[in-house]
C-alpha positions as CSV (number, residue, x, y, z in Angstrom):
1,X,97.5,103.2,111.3
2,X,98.8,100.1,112.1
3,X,95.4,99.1,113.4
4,X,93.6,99.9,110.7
5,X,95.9,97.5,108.3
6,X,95.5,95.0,110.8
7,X,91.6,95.4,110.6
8,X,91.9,95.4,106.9
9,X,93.8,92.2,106.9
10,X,91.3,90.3,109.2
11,X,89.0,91.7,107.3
12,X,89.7,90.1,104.1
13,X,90.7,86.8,106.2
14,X,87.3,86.9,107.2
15,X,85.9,87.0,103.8
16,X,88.1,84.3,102.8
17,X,87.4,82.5,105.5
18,X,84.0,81.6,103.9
19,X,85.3,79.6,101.2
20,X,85.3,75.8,102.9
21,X,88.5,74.2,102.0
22,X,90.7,77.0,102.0
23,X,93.3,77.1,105.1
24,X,93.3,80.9,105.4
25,X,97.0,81.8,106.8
26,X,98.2,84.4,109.1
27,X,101.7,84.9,107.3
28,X,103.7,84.1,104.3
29,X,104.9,80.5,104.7
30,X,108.7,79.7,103.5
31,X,107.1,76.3,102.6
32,X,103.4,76.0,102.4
33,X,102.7,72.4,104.1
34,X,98.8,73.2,104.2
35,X,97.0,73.2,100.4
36,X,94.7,74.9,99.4
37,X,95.8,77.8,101.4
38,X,96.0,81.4,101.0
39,X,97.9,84.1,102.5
40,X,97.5,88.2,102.7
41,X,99.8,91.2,102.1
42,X,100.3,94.2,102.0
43,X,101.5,95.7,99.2
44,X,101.2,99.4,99.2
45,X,99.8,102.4,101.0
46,X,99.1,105.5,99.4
47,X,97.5,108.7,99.8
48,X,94.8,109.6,97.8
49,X,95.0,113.0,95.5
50,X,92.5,115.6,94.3
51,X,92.8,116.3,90.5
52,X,94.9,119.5,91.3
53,X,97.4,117.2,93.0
54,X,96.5,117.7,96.4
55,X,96.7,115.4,98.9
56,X,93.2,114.6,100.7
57,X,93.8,114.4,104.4
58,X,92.7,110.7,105.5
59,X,92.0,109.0,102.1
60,X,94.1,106.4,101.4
61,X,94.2,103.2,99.2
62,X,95.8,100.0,100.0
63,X,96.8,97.4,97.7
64,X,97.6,93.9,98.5
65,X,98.1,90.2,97.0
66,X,96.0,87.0,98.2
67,X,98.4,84.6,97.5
68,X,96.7,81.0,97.1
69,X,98.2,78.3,96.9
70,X,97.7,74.8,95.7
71,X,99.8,70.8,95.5
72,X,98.7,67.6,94.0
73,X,99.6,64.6,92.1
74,X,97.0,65.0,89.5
75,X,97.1,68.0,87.3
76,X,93.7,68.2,85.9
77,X,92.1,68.0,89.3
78,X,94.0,71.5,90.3
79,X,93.6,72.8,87.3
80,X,89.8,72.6,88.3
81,X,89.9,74.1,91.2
82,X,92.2,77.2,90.0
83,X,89.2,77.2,87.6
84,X,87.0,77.5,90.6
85,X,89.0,80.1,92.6
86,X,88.5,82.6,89.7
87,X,85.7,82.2,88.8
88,X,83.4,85.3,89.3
89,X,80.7,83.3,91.0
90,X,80.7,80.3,93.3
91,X,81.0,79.0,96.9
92,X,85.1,78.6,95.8
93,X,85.3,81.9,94.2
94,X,88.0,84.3,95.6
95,X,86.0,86.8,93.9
96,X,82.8,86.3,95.4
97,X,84.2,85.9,98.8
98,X,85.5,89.6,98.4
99,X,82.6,90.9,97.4
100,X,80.2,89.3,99.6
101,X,81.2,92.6,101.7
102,X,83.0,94.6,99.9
103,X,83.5,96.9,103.3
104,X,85.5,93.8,105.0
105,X,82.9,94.2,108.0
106,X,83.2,98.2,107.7
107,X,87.0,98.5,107.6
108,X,87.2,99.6,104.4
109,X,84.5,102.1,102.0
110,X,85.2,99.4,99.2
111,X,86.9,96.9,97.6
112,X,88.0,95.9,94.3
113,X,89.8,93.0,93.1
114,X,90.9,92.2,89.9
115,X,91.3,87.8,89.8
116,X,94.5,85.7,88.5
117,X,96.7,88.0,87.2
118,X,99.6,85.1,87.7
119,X,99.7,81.9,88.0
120,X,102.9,80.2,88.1
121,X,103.2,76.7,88.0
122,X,107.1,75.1,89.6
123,X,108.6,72.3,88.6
124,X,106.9,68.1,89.2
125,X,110.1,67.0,90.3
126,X,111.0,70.0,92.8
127,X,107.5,68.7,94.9
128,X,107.8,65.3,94.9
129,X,105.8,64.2,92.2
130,X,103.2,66.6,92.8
131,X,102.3,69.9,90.6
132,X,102.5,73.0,93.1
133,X,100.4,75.9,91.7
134,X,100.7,79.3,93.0
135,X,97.9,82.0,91.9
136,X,97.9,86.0,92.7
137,X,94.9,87.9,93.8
138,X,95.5,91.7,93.2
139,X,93.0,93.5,95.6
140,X,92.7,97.3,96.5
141,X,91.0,98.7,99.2
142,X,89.9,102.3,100.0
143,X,89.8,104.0,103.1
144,X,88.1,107.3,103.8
145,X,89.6,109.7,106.5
């Protein structure tokens, strides 16, 4: 199973990988030093169930967060491009990126994201007077055994 989530996950690095300007990383960094960048995780794995209750052998879903992340001195200008990550079209959109194959190169039967459910924005003076925006991507993906 292991290789399967690591599939997945290069899967979706892949797909992210065709947004230009967007350092796609291999891990969660303590300190990001590399903006705009976005890391994967893995949230949850769970087995899927028939309406009875029963478990069906192989089928499983796995949620994770893309976790992007920008810095800069001018507010308005990130504030623009967070615009552009969520947005449902667009060579920056997360979105798009996802579902330009949906299968992650047949990893996965689908995928389904739903875009910016948090942004968080930490503190000017913490960054060196620059604003550091952090944005969650919750995506699910589907697996058939």
């Amino acid at each position: 199973m292991a290789g399967e989530i690591t599939t997945i996950r290069d899967g979706i690095e892949t797909r992210l990988k065709t947004i230009s300007d967007l350092e796609v990383l291999d891990h969660e960094p303590d300190a990001p030093t590399v903006t705009p960048s976005a890391s994967i995780r893995l949230v949850s794995m769970t087995r899927n169930e028939t309406f009875e209750g029963a478990s069906v052998p192989g089928d499983r879903t796995y949620r994770w967060i893309i976790t992007v992340r920008l810095a800069g001195a001018i507010p308005q200008e990130q504030w623009q491009s967070l615009d552009d990550y969520l947005a449902p079209t667009g060579t920056n959109s997360i979105l798009a990126a996802i579902d330009g194959d949906d299968t992650l190169g047949g990893a996965v039967d689908w995928t389904v994201m739903t875009p910016g459910e948090s942004i968080e924005i930490t503190d000017r003076e913490s960054r060196a007077d620059s604003w550091f925006y952090v944005m969650e991507f919750p995506l699910e993906t589907y697996k058939s055994g």
